[in-house]
C-alpha positions as MATLAB code, in Angstrom:
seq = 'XXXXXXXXXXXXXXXXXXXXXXXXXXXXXXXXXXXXXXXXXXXXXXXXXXXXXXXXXXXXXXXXXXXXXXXXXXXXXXXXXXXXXXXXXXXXXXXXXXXXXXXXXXXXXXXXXXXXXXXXXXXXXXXXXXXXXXXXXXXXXXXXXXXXXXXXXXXXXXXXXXXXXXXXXXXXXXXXXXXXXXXXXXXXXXXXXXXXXXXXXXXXXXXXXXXXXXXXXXXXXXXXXXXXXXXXXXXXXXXXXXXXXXXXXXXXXXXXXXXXXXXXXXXXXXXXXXXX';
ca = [
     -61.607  -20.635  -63.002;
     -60.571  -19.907  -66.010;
     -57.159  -18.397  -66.860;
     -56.077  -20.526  -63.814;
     -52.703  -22.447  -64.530;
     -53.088  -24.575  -61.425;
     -56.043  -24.424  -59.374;
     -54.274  -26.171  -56.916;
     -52.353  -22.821  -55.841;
     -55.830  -21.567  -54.398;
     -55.811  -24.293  -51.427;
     -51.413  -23.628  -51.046;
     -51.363  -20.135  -50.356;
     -52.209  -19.412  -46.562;
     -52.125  -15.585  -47.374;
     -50.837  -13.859  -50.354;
     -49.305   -9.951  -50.435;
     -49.742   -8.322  -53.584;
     -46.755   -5.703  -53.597;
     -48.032   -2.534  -56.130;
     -44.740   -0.678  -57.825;
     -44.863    1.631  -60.392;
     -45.128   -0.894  -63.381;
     -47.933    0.247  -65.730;
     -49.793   -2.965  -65.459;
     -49.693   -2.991  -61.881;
     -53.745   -2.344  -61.863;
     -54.478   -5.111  -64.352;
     -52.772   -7.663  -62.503;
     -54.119   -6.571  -59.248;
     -57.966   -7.531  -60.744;
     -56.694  -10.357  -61.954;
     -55.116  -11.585  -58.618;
     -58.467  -10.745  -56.932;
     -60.441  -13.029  -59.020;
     -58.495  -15.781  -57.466;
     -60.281  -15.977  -54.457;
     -57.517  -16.448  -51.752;
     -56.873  -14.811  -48.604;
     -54.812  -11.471  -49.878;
     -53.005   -7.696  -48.956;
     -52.513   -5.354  -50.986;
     -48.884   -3.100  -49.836;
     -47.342   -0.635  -52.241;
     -43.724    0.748  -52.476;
     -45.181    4.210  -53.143;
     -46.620    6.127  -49.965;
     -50.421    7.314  -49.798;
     -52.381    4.873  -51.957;
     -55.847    4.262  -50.494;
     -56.630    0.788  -50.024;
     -52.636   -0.649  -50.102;
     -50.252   -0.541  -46.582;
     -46.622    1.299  -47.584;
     -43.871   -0.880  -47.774;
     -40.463    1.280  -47.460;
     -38.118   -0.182  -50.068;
     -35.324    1.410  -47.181;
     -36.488   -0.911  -44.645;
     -36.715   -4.148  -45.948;
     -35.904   -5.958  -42.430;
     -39.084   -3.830  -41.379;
     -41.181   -4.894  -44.699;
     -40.312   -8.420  -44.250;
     -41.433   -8.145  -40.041;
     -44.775   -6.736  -41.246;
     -45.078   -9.918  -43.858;
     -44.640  -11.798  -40.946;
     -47.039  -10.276  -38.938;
     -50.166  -10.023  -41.102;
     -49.122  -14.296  -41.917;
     -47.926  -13.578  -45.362;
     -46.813  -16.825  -46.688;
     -46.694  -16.170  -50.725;
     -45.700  -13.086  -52.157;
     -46.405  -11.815  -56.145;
     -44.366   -8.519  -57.013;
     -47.295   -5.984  -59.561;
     -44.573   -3.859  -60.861;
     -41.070   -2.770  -59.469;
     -39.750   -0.212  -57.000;
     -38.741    3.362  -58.558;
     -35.396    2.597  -59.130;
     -34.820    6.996  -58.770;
     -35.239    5.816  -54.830;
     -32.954    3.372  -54.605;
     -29.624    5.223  -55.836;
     -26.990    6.957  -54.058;
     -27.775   11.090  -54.762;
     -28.208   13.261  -51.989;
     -30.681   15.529  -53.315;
     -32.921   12.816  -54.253;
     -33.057   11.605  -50.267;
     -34.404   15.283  -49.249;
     -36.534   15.241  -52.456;
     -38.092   11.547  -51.399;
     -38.173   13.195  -47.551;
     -35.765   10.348  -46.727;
     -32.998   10.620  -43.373;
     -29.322   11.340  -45.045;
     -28.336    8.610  -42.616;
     -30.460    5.558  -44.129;
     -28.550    2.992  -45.872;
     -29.274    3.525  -50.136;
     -28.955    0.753  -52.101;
     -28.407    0.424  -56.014;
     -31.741   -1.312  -57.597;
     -29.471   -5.362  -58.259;
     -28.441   -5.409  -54.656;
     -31.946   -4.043  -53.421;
     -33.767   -7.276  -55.011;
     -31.154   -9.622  -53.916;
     -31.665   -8.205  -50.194;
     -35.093   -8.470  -50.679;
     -35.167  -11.469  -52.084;
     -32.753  -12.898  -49.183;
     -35.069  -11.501  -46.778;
     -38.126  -13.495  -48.449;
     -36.003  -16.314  -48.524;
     -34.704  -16.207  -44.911;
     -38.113  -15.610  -43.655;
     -40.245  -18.942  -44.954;
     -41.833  -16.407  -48.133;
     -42.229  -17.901  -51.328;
     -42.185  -14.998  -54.078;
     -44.252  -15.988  -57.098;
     -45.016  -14.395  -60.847;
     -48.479  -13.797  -62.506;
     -47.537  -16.539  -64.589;
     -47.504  -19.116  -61.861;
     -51.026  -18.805  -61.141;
     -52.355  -17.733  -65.320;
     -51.998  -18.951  -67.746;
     -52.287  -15.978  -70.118;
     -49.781  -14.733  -68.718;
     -47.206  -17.153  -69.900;
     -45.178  -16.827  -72.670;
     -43.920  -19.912  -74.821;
     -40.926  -20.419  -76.631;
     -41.444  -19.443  -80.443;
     -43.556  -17.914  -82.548;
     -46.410  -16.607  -80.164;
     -48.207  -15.421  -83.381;
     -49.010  -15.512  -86.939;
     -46.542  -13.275  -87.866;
     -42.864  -15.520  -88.277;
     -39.236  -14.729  -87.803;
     -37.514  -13.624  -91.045;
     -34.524  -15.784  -91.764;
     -32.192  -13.507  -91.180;
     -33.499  -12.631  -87.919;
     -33.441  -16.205  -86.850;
     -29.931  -16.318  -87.578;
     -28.636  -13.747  -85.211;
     -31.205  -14.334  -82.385;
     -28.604  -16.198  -80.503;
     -25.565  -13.521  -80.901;
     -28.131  -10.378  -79.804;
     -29.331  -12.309  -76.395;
     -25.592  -12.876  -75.294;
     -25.011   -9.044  -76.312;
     -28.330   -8.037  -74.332;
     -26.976   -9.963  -71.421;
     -23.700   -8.080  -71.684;
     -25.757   -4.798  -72.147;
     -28.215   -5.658  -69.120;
     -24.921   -6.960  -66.765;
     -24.389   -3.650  -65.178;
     -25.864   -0.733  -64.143;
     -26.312    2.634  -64.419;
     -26.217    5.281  -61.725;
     -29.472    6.800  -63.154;
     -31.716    4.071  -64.143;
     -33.182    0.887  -63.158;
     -32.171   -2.432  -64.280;
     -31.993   -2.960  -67.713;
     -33.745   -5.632  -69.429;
     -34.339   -4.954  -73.083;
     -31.761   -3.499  -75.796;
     -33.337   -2.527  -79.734;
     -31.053   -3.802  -82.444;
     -31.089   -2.517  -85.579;
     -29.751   -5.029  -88.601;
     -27.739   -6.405  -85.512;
     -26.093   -3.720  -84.434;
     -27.142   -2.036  -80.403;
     -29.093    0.910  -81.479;
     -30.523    1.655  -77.728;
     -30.458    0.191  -74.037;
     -33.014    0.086  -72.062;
     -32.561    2.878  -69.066;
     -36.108    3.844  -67.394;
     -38.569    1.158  -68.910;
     -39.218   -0.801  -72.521;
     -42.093    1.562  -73.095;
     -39.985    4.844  -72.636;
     -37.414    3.306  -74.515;
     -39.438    2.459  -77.624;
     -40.715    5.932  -77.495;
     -37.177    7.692  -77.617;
     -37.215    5.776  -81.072;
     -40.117    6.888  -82.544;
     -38.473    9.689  -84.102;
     -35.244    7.993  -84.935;
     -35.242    7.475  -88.699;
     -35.104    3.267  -89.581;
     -32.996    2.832  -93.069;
     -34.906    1.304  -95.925;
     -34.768   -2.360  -95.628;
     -33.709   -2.092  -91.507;
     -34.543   -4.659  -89.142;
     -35.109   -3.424  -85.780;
     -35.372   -5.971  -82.923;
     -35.864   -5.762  -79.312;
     -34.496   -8.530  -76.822;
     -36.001   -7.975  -73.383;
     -34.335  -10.682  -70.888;
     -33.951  -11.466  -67.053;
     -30.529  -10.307  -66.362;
     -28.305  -12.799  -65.239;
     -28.040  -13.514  -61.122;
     -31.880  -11.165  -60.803;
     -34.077  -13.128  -58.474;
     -36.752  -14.481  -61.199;
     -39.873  -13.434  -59.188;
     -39.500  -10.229  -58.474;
     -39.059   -7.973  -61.525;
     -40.094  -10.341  -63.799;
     -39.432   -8.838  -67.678;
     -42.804   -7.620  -68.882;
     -44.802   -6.859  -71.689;
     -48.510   -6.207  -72.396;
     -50.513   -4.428  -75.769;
     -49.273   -1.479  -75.096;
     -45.557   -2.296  -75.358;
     -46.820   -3.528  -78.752;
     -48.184   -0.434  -79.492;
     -44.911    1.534  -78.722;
     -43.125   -1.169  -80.380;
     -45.224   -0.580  -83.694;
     -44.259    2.925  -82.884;
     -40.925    2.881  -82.985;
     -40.942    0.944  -86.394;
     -40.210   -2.827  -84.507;
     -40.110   -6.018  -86.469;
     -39.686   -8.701  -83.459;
     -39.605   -8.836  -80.276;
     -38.155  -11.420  -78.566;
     -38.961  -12.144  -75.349;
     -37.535  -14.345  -72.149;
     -39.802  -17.343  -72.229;
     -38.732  -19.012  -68.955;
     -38.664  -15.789  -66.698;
     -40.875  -13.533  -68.535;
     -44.984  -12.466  -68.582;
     -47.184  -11.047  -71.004;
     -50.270   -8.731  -69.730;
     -52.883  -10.966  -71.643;
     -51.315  -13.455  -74.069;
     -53.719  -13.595  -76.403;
     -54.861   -9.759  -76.915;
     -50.772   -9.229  -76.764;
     -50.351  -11.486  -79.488;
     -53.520  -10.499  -81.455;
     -51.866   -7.128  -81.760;
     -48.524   -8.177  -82.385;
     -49.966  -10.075  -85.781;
     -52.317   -6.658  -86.523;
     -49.080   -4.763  -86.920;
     -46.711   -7.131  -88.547;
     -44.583   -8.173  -85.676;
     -43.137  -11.267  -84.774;
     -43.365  -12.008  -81.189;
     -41.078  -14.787  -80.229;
     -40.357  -16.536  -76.789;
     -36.796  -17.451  -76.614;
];
């Protein structure tokens, strides 16, 4: 098939769940997980969407009993859980028509439950990149368009700092996975999404002869599968946007919505798109 990395995964997977978040390339990857051709559910973490079984991020032991029950053996995350539901604020529970008594969790020790809970129960959680790929990145230059010397340079100093920046977390956000530097400096952190953060810097004046770059990592100690950092075109398109130069990506964690049209974008608007 092609865009298969490993046909082979076809004949491993007894029956794969397909869990639908709130990503916006959760639709794209669910076509593309159909064209596989293996035995497959689709659940979602957000209630009444025809065709996909609720999962409630609040019950995880439950969510993990109903894997077990329809034979779930592989698991591929299409987006990640509203991170709004999974913080302590009172209002939000009656808002969200959730019990004042159920246990809320911050969005870190959510995914390390649930990734426990995978774990403990025989569930192998998997990326789109394990089965395309086009989804892949690679380390470098993913394009035409190359990193400017001086860029280059600092590279290594602005992924520690983005690790720093992406170490905690913030009462009002999900995890953070991708801080904009401008001439090496932090000019924004990501709190809600890389799209929505390249947005609020549309209209944020770049000085003449500014490099902006945005470093979008796996935070250290996040379970690998199941927010994996992601990018698509239109990331690209918000990137161009927000007057971008490079984006540098995490190459052993992260995956691109389409490589190639990703990349063919990147080069239309003069930015480097880099796998580090």
């Amino acid at each position: 098939m092609p865009g298969a990395l490993n046909e082979n995964h076809g004949r491993e997977i007894g029956r794969l769940a397909v869990v639908v978040g709130t990503c916006g390339y959760s639709s794209a990857l669910v076509s593309k997980v159909a064209q596989l051709g293996v035995a497959h559910e689709l659940f979602s973490w957000v209630r009444h969407v025809e065709g996909r079984r609720y999962l409630n991020p609040f019950e995880l032991v439950e969510c993990i009993k109903i894997f077990q029950e329809e034979g779930i053996t592989h698991v591929i995350n299409a987006g990640a859980v509203d991170s709004r539901l999974l913080l302590t604020h009172r209002p939000w529970l009656e808002f969200f028509d959730i019990p004042k008594t159920m246990k809320i969790t911050r969005p870190r020790q959510f995914y390390l439950e649930y990734d426990a809970g995978l774990r403990g129960a025989g569930i192998t959680a998997m990326s789109a990149g394990d089965f395309f790929d086009s989804y892949r990145p690679i380390v470098g230059a993913m394009g035409r368009i190359q990193l400017h010397p001086s860029d280059e340079a600092i590279l290594p100093d602005l992924k520690q700092q983005t690790m720093h920046y992406c170490s905690g977390e913030s009462m009002f956000a999900r995890i953070a996975q991708a801080v904009v530097f401008e001439n090496g400096h932090c000019l924004a952190v990501e709190t809600s999404g890389t799209d929505k953060l390249l947005r609020s810097l549309q209209a944020k004046a770049k000085a003449q002869g500014a490099r902006r770059i945005v470093v979008k990592l796996l935070p250290d100690g996040f379970p690998p599968k199941l927010d994996s950092p992601t990018i698509g075109p239109h990331t690209i398109l918000e990137a161009k946007r927000a007057n971008i130069d490079v984006i540098a990506f995490d190459a052993m964690h992260g995956q691109i919505i389409d490589r190639d049209e990703t990349t063919s974008q990147a080069d239309a608007y003069n930015i480097a798109l880099v796998g580090i």
